[in-house]
C-alpha positions as CSV (number, residue, x, y, z in Angstrom):
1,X,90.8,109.5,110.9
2,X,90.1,106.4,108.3
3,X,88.6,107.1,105.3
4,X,86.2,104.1,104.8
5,X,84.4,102.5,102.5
6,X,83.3,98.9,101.0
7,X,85.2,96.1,99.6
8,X,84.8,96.0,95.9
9,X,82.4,99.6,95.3
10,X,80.8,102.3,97.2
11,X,81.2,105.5,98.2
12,X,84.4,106.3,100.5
13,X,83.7,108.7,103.2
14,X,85.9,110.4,105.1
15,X,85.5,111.7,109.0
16,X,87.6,114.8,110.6
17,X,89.0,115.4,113.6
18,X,85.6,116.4,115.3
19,X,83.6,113.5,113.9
20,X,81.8,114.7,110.7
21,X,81.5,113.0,108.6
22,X,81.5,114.0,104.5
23,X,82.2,112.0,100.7
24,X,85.6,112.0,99.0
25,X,84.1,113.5,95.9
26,X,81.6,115.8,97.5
27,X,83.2,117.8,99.6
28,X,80.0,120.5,99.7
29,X,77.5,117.8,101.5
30,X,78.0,117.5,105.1
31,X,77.3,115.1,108.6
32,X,77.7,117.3,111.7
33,X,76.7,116.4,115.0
34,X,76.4,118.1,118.6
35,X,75.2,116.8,121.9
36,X,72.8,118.7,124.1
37,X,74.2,118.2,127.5
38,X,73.1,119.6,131.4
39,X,75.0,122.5,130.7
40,X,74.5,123.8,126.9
41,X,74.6,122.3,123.4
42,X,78.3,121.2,122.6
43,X,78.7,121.0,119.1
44,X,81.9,118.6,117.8
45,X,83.8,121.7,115.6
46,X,83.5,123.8,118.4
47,X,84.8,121.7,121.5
48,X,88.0,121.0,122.9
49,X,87.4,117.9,124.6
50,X,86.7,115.9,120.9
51,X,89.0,113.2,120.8
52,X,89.5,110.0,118.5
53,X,91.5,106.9,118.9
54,X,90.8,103.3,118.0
55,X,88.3,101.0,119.7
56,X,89.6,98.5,122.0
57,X,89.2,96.4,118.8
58,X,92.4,97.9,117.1
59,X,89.8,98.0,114.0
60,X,87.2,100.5,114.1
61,X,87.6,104.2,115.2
62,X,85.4,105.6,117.9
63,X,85.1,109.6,118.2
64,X,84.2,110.9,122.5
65,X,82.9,113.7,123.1
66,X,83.5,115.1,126.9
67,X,79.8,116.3,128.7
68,X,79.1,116.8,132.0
69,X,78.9,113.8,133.6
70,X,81.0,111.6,131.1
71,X,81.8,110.7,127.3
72,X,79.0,110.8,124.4
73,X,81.0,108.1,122.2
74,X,80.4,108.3,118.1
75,X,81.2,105.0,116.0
76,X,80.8,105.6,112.0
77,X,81.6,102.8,109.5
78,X,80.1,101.8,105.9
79,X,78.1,98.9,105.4
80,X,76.5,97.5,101.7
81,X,72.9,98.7,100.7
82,X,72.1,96.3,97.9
83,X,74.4,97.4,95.4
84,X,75.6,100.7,96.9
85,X,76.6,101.9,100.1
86,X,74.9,103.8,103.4
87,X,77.0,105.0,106.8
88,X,76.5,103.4,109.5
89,X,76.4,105.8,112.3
90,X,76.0,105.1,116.1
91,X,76.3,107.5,119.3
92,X,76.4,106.3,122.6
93,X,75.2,108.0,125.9
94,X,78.0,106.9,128.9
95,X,77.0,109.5,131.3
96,X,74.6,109.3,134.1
97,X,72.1,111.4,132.6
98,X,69.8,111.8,129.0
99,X,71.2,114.3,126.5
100,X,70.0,114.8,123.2
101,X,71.9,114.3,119.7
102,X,71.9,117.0,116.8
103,X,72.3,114.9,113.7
104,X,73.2,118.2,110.8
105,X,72.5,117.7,107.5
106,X,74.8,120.6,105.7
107,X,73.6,121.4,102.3
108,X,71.7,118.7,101.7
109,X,68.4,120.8,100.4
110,X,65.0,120.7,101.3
111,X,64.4,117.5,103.5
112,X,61.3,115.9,104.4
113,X,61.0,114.2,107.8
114,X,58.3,111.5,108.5
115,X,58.8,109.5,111.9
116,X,62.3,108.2,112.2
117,X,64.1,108.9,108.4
118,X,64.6,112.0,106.4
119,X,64.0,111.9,102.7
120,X,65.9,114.2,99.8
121,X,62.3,114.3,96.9
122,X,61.2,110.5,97.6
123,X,64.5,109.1,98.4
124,X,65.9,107.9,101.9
125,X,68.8,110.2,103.0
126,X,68.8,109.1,106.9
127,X,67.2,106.5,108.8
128,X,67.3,106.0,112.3
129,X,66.8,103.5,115.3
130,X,64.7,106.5,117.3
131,X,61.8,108.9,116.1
132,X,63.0,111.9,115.2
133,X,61.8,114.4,118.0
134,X,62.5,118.3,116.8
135,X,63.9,119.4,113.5
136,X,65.3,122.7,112.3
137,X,66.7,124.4,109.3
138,X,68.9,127.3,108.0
139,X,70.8,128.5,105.0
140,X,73.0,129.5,107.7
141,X,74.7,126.7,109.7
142,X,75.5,129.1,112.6
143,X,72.0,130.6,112.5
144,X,71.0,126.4,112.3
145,X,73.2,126.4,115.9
146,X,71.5,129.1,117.4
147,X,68.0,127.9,116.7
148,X,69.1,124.8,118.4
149,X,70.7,126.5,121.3
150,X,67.4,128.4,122.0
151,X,64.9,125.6,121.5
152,X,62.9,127.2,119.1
153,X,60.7,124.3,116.8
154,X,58.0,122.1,117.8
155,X,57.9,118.5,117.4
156,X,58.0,117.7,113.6
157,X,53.9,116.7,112.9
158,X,53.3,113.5,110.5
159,X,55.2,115.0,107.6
160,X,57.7,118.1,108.0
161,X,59.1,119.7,105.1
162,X,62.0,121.4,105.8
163,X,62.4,124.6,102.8
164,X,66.8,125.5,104.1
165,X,69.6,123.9,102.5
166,X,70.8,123.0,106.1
167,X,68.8,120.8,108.4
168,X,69.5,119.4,111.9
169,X,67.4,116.1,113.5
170,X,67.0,115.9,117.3
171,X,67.1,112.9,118.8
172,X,67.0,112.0,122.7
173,X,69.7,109.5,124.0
174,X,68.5,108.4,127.7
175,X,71.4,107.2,129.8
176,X,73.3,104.0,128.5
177,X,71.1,104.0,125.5
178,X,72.1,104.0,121.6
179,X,71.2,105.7,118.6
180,X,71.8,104.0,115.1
181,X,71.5,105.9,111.9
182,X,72.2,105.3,108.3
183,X,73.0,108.3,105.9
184,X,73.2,108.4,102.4
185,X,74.4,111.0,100.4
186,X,72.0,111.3,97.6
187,X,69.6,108.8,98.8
188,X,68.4,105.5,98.2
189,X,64.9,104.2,97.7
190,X,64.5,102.3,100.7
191,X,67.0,102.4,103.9
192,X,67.4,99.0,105.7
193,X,66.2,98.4,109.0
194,X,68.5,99.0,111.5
195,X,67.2,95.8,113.0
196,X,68.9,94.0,110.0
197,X,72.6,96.1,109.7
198,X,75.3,94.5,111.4
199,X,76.5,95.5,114.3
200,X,80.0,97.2,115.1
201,X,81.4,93.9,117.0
202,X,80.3,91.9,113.2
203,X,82.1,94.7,111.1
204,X,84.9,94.5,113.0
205,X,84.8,90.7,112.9
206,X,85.0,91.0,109.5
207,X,86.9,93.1,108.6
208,X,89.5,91.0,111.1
209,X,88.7,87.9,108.6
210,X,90.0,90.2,105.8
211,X,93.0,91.1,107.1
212,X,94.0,88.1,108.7
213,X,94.2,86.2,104.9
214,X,97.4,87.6,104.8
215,X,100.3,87.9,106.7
216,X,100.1,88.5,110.2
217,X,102.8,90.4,112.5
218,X,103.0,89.8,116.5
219,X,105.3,92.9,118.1
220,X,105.2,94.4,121.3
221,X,104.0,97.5,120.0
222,X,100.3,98.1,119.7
223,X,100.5,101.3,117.8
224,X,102.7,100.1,114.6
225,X,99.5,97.2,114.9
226,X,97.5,100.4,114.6
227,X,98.9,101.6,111.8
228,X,99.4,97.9,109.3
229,X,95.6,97.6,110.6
230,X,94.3,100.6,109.1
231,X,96.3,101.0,106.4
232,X,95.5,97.4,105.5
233,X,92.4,98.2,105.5
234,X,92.8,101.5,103.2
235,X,94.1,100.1,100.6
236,X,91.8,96.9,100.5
237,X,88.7,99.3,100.2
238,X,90.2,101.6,97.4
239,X,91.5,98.3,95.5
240,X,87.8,98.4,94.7
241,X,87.7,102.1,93.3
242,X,87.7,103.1,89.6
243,X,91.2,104.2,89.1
244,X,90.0,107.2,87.5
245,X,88.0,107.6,91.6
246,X,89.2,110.8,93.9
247,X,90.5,108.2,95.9
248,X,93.2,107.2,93.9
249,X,93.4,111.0,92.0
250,X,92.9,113.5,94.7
251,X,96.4,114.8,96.1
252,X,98.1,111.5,94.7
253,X,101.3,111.5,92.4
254,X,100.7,109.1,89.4
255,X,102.9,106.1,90.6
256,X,100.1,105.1,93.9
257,X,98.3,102.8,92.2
258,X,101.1,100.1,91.2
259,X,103.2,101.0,94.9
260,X,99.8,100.0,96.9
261,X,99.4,97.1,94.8
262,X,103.1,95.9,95.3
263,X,102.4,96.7,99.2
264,X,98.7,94.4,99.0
265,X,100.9,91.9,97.2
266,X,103.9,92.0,100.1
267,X,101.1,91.6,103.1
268,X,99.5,88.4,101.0
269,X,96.5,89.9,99.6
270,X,97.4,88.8,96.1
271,X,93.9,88.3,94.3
272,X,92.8,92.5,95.8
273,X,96.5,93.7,94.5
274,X,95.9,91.5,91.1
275,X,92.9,93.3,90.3
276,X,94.3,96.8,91.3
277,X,97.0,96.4,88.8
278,X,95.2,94.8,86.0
279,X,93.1,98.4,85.8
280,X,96.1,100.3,86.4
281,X,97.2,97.9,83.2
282,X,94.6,100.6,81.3
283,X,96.9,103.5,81.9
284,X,100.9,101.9,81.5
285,X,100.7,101.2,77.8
286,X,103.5,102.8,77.0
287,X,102.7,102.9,73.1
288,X,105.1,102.0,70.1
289,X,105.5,105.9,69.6
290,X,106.2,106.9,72.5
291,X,109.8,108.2,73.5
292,X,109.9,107.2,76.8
293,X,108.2,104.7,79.6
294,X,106.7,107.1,81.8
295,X,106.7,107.1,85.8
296,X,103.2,104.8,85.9
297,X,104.5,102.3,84.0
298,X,107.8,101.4,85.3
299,X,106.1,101.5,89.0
300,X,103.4,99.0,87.3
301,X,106.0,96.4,85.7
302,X,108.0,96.7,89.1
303,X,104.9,95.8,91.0
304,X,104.0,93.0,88.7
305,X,107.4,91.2,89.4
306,X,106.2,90.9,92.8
307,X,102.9,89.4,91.8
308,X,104.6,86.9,89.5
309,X,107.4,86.2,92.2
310,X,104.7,85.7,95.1
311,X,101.7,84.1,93.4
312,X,104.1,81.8,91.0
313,X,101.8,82.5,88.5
314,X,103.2,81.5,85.3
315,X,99.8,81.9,83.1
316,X,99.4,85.5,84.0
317,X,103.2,86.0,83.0
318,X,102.7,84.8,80.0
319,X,99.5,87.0,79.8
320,X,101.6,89.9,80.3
321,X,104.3,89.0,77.6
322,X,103.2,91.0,74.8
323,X,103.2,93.9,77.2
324,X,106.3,93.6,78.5
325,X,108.1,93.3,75.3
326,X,106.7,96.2,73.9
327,X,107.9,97.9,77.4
328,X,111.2,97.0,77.4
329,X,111.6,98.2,73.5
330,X,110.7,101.2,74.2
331,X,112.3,101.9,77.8
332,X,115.7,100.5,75.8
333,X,115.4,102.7,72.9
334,X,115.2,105.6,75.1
335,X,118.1,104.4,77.4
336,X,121.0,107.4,76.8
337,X,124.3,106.1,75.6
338,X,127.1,104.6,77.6
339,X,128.7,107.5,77.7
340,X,126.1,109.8,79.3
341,X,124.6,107.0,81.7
342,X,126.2,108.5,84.6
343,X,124.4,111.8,84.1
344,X,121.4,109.6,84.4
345,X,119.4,109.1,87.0
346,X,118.4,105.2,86.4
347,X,117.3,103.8,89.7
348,X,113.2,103.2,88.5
349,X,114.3,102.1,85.5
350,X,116.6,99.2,86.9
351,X,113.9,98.0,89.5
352,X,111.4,97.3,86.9
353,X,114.3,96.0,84.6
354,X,114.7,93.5,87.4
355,X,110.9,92.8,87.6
356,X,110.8,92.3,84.2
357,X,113.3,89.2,84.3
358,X,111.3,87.3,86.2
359,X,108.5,87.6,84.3
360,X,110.4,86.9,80.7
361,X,111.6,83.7,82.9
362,X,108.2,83.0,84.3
363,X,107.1,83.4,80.8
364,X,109.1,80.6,79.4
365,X,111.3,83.5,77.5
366,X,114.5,82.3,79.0
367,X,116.6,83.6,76.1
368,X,114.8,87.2,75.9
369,X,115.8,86.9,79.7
370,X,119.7,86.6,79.6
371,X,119.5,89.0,77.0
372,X,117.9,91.4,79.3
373,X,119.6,90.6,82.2
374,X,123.4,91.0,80.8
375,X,121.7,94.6,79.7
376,X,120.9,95.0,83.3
377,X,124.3,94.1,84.6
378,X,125.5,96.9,81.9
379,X,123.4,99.7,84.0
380,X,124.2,98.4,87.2
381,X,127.9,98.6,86.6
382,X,128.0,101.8,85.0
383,X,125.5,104.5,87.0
384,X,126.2,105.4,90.4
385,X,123.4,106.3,92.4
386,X,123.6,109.7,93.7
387,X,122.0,112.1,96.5
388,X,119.8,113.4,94.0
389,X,118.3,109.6,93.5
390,X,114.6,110.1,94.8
391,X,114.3,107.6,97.8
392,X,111.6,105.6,96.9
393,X,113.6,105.1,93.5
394,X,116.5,103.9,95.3
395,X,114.5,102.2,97.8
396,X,113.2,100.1,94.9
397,X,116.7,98.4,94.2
398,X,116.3,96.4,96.9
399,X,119.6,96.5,98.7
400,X,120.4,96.5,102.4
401,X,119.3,100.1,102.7
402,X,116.0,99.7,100.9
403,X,114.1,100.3,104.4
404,X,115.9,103.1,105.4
405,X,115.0,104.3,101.9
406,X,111.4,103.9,102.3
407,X,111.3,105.2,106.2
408,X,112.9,108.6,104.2
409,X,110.6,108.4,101.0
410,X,107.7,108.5,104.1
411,X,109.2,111.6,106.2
412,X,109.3,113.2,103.0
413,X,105.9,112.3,102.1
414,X,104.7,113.2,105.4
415,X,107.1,116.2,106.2
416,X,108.3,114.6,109.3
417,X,111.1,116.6,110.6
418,X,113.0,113.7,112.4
419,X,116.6,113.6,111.7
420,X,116.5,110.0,112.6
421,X,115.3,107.3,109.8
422,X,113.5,105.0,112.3
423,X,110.5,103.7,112.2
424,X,109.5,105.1,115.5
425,X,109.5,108.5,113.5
426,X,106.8,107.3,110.7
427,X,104.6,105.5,113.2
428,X,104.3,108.7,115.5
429,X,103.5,110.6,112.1
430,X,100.2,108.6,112.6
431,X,97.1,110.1,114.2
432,X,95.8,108.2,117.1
433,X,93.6,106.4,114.6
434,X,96.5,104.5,112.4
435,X,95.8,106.9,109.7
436,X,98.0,108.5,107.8
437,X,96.9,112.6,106.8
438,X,98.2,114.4,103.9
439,X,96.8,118.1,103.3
440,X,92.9,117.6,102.9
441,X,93.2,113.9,102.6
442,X,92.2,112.5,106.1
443,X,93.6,109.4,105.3
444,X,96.8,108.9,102.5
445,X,96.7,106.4,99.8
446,X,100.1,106.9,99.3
447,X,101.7,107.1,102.7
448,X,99.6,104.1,103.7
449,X,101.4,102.0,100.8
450,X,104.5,103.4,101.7
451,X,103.6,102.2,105.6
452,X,102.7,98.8,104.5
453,X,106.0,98.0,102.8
454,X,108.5,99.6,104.9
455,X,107.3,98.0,107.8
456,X,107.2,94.5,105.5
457,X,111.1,95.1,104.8
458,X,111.6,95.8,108.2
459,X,110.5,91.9,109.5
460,X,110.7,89.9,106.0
461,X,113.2,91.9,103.2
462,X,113.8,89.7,100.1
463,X,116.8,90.6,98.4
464,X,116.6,90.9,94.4
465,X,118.4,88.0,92.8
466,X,118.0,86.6,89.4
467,X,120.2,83.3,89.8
468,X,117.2,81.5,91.5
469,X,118.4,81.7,95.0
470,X,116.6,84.5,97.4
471,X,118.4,86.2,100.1
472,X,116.1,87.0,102.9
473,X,117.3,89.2,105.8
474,X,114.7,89.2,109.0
475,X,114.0,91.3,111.8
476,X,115.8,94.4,109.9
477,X,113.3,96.7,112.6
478,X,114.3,94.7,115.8
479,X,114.7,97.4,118.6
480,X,117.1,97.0,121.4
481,X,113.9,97.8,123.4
482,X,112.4,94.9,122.5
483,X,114.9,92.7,124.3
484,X,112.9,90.0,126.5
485,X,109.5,90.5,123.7
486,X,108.2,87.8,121.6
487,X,108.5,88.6,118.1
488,X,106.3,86.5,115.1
489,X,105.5,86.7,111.9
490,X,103.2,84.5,109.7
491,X,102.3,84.0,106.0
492,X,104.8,86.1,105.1
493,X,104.6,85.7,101.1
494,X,108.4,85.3,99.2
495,X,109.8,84.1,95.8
496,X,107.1,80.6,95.6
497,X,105.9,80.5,98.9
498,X,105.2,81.6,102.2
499,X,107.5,82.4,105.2
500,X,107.1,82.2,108.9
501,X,109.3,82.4,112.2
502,X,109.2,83.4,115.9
503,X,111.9,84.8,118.3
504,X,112.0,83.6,121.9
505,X,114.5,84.9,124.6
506,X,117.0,82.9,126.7
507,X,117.9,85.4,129.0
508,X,119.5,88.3,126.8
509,X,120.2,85.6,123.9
510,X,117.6,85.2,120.7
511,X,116.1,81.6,119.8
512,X,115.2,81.9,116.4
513,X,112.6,79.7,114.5
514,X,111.5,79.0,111.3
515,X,109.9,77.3,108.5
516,X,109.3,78.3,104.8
517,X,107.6,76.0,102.1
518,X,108.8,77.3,98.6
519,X,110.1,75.4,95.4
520,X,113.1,77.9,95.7
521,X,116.4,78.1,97.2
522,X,116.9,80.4,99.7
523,X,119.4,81.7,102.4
524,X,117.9,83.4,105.4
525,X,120.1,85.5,107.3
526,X,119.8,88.3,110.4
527,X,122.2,91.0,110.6
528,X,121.0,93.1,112.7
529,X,120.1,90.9,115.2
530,X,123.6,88.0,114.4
531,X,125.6,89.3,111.5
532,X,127.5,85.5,111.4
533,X,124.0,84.0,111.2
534,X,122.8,82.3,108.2
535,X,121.1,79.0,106.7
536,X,120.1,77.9,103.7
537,X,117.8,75.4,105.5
538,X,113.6,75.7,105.1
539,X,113.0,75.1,108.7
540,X,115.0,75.1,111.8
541,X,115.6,76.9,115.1
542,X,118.9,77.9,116.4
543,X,120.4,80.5,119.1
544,X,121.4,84.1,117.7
545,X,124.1,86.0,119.5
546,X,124.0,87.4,123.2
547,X,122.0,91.0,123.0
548,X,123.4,94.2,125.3
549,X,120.7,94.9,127.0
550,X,120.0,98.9,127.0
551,X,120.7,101.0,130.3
552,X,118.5,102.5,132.3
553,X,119.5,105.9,134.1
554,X,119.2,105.4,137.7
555,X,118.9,108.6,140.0
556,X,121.2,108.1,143.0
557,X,120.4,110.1,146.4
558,X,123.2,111.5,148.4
559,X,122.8,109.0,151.6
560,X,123.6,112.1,153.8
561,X,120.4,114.3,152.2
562,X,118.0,110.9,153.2
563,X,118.6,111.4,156.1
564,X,118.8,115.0,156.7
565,X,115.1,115.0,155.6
566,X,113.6,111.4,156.7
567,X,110.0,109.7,155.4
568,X,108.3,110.4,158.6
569,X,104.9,108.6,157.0
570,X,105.1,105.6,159.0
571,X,106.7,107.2,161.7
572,X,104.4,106.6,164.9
573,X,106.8,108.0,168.2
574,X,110.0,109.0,168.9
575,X,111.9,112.4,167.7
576,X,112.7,113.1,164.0
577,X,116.1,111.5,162.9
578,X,116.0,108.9,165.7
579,X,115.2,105.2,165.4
580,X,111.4,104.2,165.9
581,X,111.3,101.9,169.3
């Protein structure tokens, strides 16, 4: 499941397999739920039949629980309170018959219940579209279960105090009916009206707005949509989060910030990916002192090269100047000696080498430039690359096997045991939400970035080139499968512009067309689709080679065994094995 959250602040919460829902940095407070059906009271953590998958939407997550009678559906999402942030919480009765809803406060403390909202001392914790019509509480949340399995309370009077750490809300849910809450974790002064909170069809509306700023991908394959979807979305709500937050901290290694702001930046959200970096700019001063660039900052001045080559965004390069100077003298004065370069692993340091070119060029700094660039040429001629590389360091190089080198850095980050590198075998890593899990994380900063720009490289891959013309390979992740499938891609952002084409079929033959607006020379060029193919020109259409069209296994019957045992179905007279007259 999604973690979700905000654009720009808020809390992020984060939603399990069953449903519940808790906070990223407060793992001890806890939204439970359980439906009182015909039969008994089925409580999410306890039932088999919980499932989750995505709305019909693509967008926002839905949670089903299966009663007697049909499916109790739970939406959650996050909507702005003022200047924080509440969740929005809705259940929805699709069987023929009422049920009730448990709605379980886990160690939230002594609650007070007046009408429909819960308060935590005289602050708003839950707030709902229905009067709340029984209430328990526990120390114990099984004991809290048991209560409600036996029907023990009364009907809370005009104001309930409720003494346990663990309270539950009953709520009745007539057929076809809905129940909204919001829930806050600590509790705000005033809760809106649900009257006045958006509904799901607006959030999802808008959060379709968001995404569809930047580039857009059309495949025949709804679950990779899934996946860019939510982890799209991931990244564009922690771009708001302090970097210091759990979201960027918890179960992360220390180069996530600048990779998801290189992946915002490769999927067009430039100004989210911008502001990601610039506070990850707070940690990557690498210091005058210091002996060596660490990790953070290489990953950060890789990731700006991107910015500066996308956004052309010459004032920020010059900006960053004094940075990047101070950067480079360090990360040269720790560089090991000619002689001992091929003992060093120098992949990273290369990648942001070849950032930081474009921005001394950006910059104005055309001499410091060459100088850096004949440096460059000096690595890259005398390190070999070895097995012991780390993928994503390799992957960074931007080669023709960056993507496999980023569908490997994924496997690895999601121990996918797949002895293929395809990006079949990261998308079925995926829960049936989009999402991305990594140990206690329900949703992975990291493997979401990762995600984003493998699956970039696999329709639009720029290669790196420092002479002013860009080499751009498309369709790198065509599948023979997809023979016969329209193919597009939009606002795809390269080197000074923006990028689009589409793929029509002539039978088992690709038409191919295109158009790009940038100030820069490029060549364009499809290899894995026509390895003769390539143009230099910014718009165009033309026929790639023939496809061979997969087979299909075919199971032949022995002619002699149809007949021994004929389809006697429509067979109204006449004897078995004879002809009908």
């Amino acid at each position: 499941m999604p973690e979700l959250g905000i654009l720009g602040s808020g809390e992020i919460i984060t939603i399990d397999p069953f449903g519940n829902l808790s906070w990223l940095h407060q793992n001890n407070q806890r939204v439970n739920w359980g439906v009182g059906a015909d039969d008994r009271w089925h409580f999410a953590e306890n039932e088999k039949s919980v499932r989750q998958a995505l709305g019909q939407d693509g967008i926002l997550s839905e949670t089903r629980m299966r009663v007697p009678g049909g499916d109790i559906v739970q939406r959650i999402d996050v909507i702005p309170v003022g200047t924080e942030s509440a969740a929005l919480i809705e259940f929805e009765n699709k069987t023929p018959v009422p049920v009730a809803v448990a709605v379980i406060l886990e160690n939230y403390g002594q609650i007070e219940v007046v009408g429909a909202t819960a308060s935590l001392k005289t602050l708003q914790v839950v707030h709902a579209s229905k009067q709340i019509a029984l209430c328990y509480s526990s120390d114990s949340i099984q004991a809290l279960q048991t209560s409600i399995e036996n029907g023990l309370p009364q009907p809370p009077g005009n104001i309930e105090k409720l003494e346990d750490k663990n309270a539950a809300l009953i709520f009745p849910l007539p057929h076809a009916t809905k129940l909204r809450l919001l829930v806050s974790r600590e509790g705000l002064t005033e809760l809106p009206r649900l009257q006045e909170c958006p509904s799901f069809e607006e959030i999802t509306n808008g959060w379709r707005k968001h995404l569809g700023a930047g580039m857009q991908i059309s495949i025949p394959e709804n679950r990779a949509l899934n996946v860019i979807n939510a982890s799209l979305r991931h990244l564009l709500v922690g771009s708001g989060q302090p970097i210091e937050s759990d979201f960027w901290i918890k179960e992360n290694p220390e180069e996530v910030i600048p990779l998801s702001a290189a992946a915002l930046f490769q999927w067009g959200h430039l100004q989210a990916g911008k502001n990601l970096l610039l506070k990850c700019m707070e940690l990557s001063n690498p210091g005058l002192f210091r002996r060596k660039v660490s990790r953070n900052t290489l990953f950060t001045l890789w990731a700006w090269g991107s910015y500066i080559r996308f956004a052309s965004d010459d004032r920020m390069a010059e900006i960053l100047l004094p940075w990047v100077q101070e950067t480079l003298q360090v990360l040269f004065n720790a560089l090991p000696s000619k002689k001992n370069l091929k003992r060093r692993e120098l992949s990273l340091e290369i990648a942001a080498l070849q950032s930081a070119v474009e921005i001394l060029q950006a910059a104005g700094e055309a001499k410091l430039a060459i100088e850096v660039s004949a440096q460059l040429d000096q690595l890259r001629n005398s390190i070999n690359v070895s097995s012991t590389t780390m993928p994503l360091d390799r992957a960074l190089l931007g080669n023709e096997t960056s993507l496999e080198e980023f569908i490997i850095a994924l496997q690895n980050r999601q121990t996918i045991s797949d002895p293929f590198t395809t990006i079949a075998s990261v998308i079925n890593g995926a829960d049936p939400t989009g999402s991305f899990k990594n140990n206690s994380r329900s949703q992975d900063p990291m493997s979401s970035a990762l995600f984003l720009i493998l699956f970039r490289n696999a329709y639009v891959m720029e290669q790196n080139s420092l002479n002013g013309q860009n080499l751009i390979l498309l369709n790198q992740g065509f599948h023979s499968n997809w023979i016969g499938a329209s193919i597009e891609v939009e606002n795809a952002p390269i080197n000074r512009g923006k990028l689009g084409f589409a793929m029509r079929w002539h039978g088992a033959a690709p038409a191919l067309l295109w158009a790009a607006s940038t100030d820069a020379g490029i060549t364009l060029r499809a290899p894995r689709i026509d390895n003769d193919w390539v143009t230099s020109d910014l718009k165009g259409e033309t026929l790639l080679a023939q496809q061979e069209v997969p087979e299909t296994a075919v199971t032949l019957l022995d002619p002699a065994k149809r007949l021994a045992k004929p389809n006697t179905s429509n067979l109204d007279d006449g004897t078995i094995g004879e002809p009908f007259r």
